[in-house]
LUMVO-41968 format. One line per field, with one value per residue (C-alpha): residue in one letter; x, y, z. Coordinates in nm, 4 decimals, padded with zeros to 6 digits, always signed. Layout:
residues N
code	[a:...]
X	[X:...]
Y	[Y:...]
Z	[Z:...]
This chain:
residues 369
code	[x:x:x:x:x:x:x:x:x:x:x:x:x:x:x:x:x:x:x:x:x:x:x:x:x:x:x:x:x:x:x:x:x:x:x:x:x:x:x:x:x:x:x:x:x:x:x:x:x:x:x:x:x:x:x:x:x:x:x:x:x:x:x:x:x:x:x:x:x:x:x:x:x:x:x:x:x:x:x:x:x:x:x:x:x:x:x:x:x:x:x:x:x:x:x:x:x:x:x:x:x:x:x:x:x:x:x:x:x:x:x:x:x:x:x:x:x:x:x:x:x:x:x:x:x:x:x:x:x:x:x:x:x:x:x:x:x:x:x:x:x:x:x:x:x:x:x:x:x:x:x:x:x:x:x:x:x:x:x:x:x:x:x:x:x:x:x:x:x:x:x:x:x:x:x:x:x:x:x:x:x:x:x:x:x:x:x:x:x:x:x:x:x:x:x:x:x:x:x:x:x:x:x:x:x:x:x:x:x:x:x:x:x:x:x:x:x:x:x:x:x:x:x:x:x:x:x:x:x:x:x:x:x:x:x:x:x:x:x:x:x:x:x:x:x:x:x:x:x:x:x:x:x:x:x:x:x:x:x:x:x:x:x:x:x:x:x:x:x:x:x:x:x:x:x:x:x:x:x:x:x:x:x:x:x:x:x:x:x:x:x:x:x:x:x:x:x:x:x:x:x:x:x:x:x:x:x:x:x:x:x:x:x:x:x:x:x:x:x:x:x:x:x:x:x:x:x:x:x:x:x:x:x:x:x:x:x:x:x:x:x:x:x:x:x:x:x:x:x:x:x:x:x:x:x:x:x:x:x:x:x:x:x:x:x:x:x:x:x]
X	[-04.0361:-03.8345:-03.8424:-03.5269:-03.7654:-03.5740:-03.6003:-03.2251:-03.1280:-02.8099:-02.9169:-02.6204:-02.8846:-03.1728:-03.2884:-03.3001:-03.3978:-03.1736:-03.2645:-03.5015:-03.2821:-03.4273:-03.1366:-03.1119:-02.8689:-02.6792:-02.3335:-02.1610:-01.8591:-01.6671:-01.4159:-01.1608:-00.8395:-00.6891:-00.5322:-00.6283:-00.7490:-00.5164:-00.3490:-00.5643:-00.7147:-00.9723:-01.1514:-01.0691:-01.3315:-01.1846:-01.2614:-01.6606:-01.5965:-01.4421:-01.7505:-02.0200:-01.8589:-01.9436:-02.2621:-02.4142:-02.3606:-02.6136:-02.4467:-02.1037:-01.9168:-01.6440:-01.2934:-01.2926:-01.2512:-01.0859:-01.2864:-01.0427:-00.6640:-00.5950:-00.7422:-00.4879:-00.2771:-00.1919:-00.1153:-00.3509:-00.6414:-01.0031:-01.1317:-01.4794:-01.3904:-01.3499:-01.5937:-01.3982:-01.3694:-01.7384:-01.7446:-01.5564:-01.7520:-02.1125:-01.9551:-01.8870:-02.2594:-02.3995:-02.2302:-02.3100:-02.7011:-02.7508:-02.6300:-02.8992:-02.6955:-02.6708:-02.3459:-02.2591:-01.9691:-01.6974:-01.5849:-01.2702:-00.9860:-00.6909:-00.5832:-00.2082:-00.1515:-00.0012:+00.3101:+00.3560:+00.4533:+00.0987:-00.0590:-00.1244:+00.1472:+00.3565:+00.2469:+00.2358:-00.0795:-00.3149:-00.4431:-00.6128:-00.2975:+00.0790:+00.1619:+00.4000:+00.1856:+00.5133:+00.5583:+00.5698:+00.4350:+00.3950:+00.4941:+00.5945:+00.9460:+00.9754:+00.8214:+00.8847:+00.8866:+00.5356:+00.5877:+00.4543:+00.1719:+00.0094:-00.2313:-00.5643:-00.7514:-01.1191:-01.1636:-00.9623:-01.1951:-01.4741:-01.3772:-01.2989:-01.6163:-01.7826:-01.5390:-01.7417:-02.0884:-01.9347:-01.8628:-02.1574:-02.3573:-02.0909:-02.1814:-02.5181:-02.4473:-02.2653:-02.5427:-02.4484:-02.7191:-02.5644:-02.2283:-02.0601:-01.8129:-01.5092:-01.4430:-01.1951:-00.8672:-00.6396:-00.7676:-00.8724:-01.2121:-01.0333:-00.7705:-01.0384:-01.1309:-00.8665:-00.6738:-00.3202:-00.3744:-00.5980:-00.4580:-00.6485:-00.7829:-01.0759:-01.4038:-01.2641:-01.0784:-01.0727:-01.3847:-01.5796:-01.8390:-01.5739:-01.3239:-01.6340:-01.7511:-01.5385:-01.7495:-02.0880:-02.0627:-01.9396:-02.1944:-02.5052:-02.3472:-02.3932:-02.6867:-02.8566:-02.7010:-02.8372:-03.1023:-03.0485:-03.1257:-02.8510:-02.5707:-02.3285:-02.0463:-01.7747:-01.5813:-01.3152:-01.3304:-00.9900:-00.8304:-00.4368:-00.3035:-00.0615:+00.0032:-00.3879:-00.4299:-00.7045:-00.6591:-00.9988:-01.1705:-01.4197:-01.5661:-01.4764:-01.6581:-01.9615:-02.0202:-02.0048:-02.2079:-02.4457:-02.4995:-02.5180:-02.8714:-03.0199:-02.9583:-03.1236:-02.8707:-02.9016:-02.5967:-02.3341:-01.9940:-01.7973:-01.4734:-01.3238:-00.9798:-00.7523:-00.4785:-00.3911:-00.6428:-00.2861:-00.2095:-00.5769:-00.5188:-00.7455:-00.9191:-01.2675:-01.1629:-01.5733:-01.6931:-02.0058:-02.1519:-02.0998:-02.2228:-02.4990:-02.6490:-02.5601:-02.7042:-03.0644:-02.9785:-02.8572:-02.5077:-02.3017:-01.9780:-01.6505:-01.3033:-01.1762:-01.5267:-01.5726:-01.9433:-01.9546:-01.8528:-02.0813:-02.3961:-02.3386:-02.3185:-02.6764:-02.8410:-02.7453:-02.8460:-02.4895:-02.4824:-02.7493:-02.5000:-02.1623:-01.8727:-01.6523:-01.3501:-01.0793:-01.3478:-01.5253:-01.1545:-01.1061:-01.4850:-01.7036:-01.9446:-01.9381:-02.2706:-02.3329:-02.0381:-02.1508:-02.5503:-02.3953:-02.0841:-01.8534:-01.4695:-01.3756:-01.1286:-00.7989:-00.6755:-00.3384:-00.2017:+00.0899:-00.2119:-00.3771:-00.2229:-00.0006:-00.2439:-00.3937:-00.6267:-00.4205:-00.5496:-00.8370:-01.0773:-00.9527:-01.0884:-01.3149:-01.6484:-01.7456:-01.9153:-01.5928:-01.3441]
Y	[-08.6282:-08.2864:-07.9411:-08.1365:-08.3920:-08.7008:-08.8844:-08.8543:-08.5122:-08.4306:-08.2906:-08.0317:-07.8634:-07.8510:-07.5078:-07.4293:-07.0664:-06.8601:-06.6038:-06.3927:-06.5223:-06.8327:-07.0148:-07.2370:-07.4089:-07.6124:-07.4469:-07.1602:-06.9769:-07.0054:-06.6671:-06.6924:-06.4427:-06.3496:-06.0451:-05.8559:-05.4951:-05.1759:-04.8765:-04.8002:-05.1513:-05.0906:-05.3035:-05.3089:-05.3929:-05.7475:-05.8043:-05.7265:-05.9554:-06.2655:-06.2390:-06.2310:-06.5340:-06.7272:-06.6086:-06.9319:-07.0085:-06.9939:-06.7486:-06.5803:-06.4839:-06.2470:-06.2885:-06.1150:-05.6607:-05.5200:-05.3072:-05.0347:-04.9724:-05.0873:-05.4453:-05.5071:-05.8210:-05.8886:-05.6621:-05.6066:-05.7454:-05.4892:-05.2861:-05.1451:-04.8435:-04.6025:-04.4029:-04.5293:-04.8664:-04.8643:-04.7111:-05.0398:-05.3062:-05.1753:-05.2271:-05.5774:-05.6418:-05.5026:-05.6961:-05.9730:-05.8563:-05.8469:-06.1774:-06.2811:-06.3646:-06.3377:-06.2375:-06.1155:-05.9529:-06.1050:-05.8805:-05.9122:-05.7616:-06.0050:-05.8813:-05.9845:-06.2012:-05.8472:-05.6523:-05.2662:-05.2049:-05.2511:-05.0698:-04.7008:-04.4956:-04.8307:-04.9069:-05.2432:-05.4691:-05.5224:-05.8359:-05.9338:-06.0326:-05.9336:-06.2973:-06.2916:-06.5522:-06.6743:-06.7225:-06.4965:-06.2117:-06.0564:-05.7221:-05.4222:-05.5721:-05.9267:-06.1663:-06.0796:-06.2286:-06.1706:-05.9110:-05.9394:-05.7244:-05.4552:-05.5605:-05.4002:-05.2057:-05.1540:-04.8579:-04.9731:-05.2574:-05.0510:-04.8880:-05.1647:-05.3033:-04.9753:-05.0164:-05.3480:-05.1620:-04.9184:-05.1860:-05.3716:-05.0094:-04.9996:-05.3212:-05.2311:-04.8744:-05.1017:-05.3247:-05.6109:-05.8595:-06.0103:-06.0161:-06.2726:-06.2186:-06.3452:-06.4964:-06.8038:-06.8936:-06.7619:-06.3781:-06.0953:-06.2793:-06.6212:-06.4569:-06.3496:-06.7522:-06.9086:-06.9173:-06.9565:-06.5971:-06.4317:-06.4118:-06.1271:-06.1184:-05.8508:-05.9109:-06.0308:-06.2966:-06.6075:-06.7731:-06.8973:-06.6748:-06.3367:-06.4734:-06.5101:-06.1181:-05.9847:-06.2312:-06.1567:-05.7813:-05.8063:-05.9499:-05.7717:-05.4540:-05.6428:-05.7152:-05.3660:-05.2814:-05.5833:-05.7751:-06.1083:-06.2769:-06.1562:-06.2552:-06.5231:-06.6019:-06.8482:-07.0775:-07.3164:-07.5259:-07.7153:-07.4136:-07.4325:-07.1490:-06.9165:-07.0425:-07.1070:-07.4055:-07.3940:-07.6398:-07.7259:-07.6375:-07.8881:-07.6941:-07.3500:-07.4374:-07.5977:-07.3214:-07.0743:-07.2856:-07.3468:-06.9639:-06.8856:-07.0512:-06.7466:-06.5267:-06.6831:-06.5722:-06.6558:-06.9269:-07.0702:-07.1387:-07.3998:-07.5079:-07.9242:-07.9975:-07.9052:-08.0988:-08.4686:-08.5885:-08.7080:-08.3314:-08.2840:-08.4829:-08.3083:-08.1277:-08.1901:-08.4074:-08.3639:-08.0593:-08.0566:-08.3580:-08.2827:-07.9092:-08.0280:-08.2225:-07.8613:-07.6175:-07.5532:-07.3356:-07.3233:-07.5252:-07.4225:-07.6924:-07.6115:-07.7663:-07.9831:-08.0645:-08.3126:-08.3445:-08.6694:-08.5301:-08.2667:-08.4973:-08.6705:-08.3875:-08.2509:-08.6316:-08.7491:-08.3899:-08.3239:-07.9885:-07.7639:-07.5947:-07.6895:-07.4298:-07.4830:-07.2795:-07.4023:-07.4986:-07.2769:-07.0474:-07.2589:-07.3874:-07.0279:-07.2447:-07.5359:-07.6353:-07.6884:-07.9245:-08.0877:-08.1489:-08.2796:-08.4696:-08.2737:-08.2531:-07.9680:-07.7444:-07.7908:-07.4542:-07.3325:-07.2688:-07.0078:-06.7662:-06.7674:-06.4439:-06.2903:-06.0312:-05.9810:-06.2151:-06.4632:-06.7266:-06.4727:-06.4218:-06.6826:-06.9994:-07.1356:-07.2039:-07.6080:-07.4591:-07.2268:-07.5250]
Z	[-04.5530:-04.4963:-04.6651:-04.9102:-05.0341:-04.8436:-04.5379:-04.4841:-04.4773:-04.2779:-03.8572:-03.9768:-04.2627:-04.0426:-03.9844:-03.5365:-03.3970:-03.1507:-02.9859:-03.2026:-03.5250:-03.7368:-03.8681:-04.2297:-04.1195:-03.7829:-03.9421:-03.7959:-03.8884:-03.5749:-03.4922:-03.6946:-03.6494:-03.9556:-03.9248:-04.2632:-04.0785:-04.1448:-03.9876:-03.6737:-03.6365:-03.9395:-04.1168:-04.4910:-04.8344:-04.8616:-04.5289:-04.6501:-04.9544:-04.7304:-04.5070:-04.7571:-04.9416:-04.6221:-04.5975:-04.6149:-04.2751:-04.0809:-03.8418:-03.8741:-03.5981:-03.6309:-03.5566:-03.2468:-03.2432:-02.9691:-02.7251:-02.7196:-02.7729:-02.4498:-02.5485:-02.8662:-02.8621:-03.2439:-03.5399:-03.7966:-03.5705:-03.6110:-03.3220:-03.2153:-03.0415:-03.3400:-03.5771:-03.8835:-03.7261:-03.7326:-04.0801:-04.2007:-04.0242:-04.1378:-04.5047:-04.3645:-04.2436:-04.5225:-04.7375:-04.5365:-04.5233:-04.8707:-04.8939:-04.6433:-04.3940:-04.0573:-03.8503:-03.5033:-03.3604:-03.1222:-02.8517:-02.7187:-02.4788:-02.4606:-02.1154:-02.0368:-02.3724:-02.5108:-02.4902:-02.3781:-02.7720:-02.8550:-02.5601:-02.5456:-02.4654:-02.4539:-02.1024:-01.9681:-02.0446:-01.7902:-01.6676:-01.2874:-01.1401:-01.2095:-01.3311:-01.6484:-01.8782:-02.0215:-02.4263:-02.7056:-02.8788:-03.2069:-03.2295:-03.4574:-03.4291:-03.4010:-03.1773:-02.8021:-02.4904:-02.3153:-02.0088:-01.6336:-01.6715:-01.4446:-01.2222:-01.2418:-00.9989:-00.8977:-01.0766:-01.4126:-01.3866:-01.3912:-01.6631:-01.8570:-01.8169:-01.9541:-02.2984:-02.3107:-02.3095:-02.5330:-02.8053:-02.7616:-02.8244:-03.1240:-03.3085:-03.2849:-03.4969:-03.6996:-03.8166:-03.6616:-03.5402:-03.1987:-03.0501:-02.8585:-02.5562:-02.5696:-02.2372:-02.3722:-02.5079:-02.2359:-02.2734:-02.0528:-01.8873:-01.8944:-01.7099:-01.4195:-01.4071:-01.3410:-01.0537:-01.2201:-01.3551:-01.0548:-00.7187:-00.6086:-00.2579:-00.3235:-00.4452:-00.8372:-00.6260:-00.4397:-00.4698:-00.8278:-00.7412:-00.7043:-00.9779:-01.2081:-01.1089:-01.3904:-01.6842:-01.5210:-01.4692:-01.8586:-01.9374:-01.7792:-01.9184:-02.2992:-02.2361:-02.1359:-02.5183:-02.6870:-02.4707:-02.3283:-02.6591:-02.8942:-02.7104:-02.6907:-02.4835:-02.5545:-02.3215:-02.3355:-01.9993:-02.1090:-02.2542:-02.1334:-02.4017:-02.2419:-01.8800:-01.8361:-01.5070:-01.2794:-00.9143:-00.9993:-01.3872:-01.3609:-01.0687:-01.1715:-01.4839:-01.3826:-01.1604:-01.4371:-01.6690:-01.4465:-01.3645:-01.7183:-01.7100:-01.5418:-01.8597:-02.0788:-02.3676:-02.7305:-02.7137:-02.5121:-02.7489:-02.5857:-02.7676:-02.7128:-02.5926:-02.9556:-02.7923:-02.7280:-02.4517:-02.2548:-02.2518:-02.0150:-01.7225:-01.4812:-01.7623:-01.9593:-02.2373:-02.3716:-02.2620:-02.4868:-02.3467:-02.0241:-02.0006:-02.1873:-01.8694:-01.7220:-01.9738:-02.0529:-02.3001:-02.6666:-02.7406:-03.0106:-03.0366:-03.1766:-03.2644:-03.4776:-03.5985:-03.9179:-04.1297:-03.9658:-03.6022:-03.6834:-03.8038:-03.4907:-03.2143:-03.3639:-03.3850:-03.0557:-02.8881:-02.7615:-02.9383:-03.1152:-03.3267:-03.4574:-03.5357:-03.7958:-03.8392:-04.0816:-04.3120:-04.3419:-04.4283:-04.7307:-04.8261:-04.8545:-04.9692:-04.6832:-04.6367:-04.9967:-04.9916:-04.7052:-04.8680:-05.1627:-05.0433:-05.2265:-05.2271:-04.9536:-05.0339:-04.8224:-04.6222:-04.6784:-04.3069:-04.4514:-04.5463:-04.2253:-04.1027:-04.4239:-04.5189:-04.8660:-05.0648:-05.1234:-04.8886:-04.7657:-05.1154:-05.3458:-05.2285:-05.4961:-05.4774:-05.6187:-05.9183:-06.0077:-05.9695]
């Protein structure tokens, strides 16, 4: 018999510990950009009220804030570089607090997946290697073709890292509990990975162990902020977005992975293939189950996730966590809906990145509708 009074209660509305934090839940609100922040990257009061509605996740994680200027890749997307930036997002975690929540910060610096009209002084983005990641990009006017960026070196490298320990020692004025890093989805650390994107032939190059420098020298520099217990980092071992191929992930991967045990962090965020498995065909088409005969650590699972999926993951021990994104956009109140089988609201995909609260505040809880 469980604290719910039945033998059958859900493995997703168990309670599990990370870290130093003692969650109520197995559901976590993945990072979710949605592009609601104002002039000068800045968080706005809806932003506080979207956040708190979702409070009933066990953790949040943020949609990720830039380090600095130099790491801006959308409009409208927050920062953690600023005073005022900070200003806004301690509303946000208060709001969040008071709700009993819990909610860390994603830190992010998209690297090359930019365009010089969002960089300082309009100067090229930066990335490890001058390799033109081929698409398009959002910008003050228009979309744009993406631009062959400007290659970084030891010293801008350097510095970038120190934006990261900046930001980290920014979240932390601004209440958050954790952060995550950011090292997936095609984007600045991703970038250092993979050997479509890094050419280099110094120490950031070459090898696993000197294409994953970048990620680990990141991440040691988080950690003397925040201690090796609240921090994440999130990878996505089939990721493909924006020109992303690796001659060998499954390696490159499992050598990461593996290294990750020595830090003893509060989470590793790992995200499943989100395309056809025929679109993978050198690629991880499970990556949970496999990194978790890898991993010693915590496993939070994310993509594409159902309740069922979900149940399943946590019963069978192929994830300790699950992520759910879209979701948790349109159901503030998910894991209610989940305990009592309840009809989930459906998200509207115009809304995801329009601005406003249409689409942002105005999903109903079950006991409004």
């Amino acid at each position: 018999m469980n604290q719910h009074g039945t033998e059958n209660l859900q493995p997703l509305l168990t309670g599990f510990q990370i870290g130093t934090c003692h969650l109520k839940n197995r559901l976590i609100m993945a990072p979710l950009t949605r592009r609601r922040a104002d002039a000068g990257n800045i968080p706005v009061d809806i932003m506080a009220e979207y956040y708190a509605q979702r409070s009933s996740a066990s953790l949040i994680i943020t949609e990720g804030a830039q380090i600095s200027p130099q790491g801006v890749g959308f409009l409208n997307t927050p920062g953690i570089h600023s005073n005022e930036q900070i200003k806004g997002w301690k509303k946000i975690t208060n709001a969040v607090h008071e709700k009993n929540g819990l909610i860390f910060l994603q830190l992010w610096h998209v690297g090359r997946v930019s365009h010089s009209s969002l960089q300082p002084d309009n100067k090229l983005p930066v990335a490890p290697s001058a390799i033109n990641p081929g698409g398009e990009i959002g910008t003050p006017q228009g979309k744009k073709p993406t631009e062959t960026p400007h290659a970084l070196s030891i010293k801008e490298i350097s510095d970038i890292i120190e934006d990261y320990r900046k930001a980290a020692l920014n979240a932390k004025e601004a209440g958050f509990d954790g952060v995550e890093i950011h090292a997936a989805n095609s984007y600045l650390i991703d970038q250092f990975l993979h050997d479509s994107s890094n050419i280099r032939t110094d120490q950031y190059g070459g090898s696993f162990t000197n294409r994953g420098s970048f990620l680990f020298e990141v991440l040691e520099a988080v950690i003397s902020i925040w201690g090796n217990k609240r921090v994440g980092i999130r990878l996505a071992p089939s990721g493909t977005r924006y020109g992303m191929n690796d001659a060998d992930p499954i390696g490159l991967f499992d050598f990461v992975i593996n290294k990750l045990n020595d830090y003893d962090l509060a989470y590793l965020h790992l995200i499943e293939p989100l395309l056809p498995l025929d679109d993978y065909p050198h690629y991880l088409r499970e990556v949970t189950k496999h990194y978790r005969k890898i991993y010693n650590g915590t496993l939070i699972a994310c993509g594409k996730f159902t309740k069922e999926k979900g149940n399943e993951y946590v019963r069978e021990q192929w994830a300790d966590l699950i992520a759910f994104g879209r979701l948790f956009i349109a159901n503030p109140d998910l894991p209610e809906r989940f305990e009592h089988n309840l009809v989930l609201n459906q998200p509207d995909k115009d809304t995801f990145y329009t601005g406003g609260e249409k689409g942002y505040i105005d999903y109903p809880f079950y006991k409004e509708s």
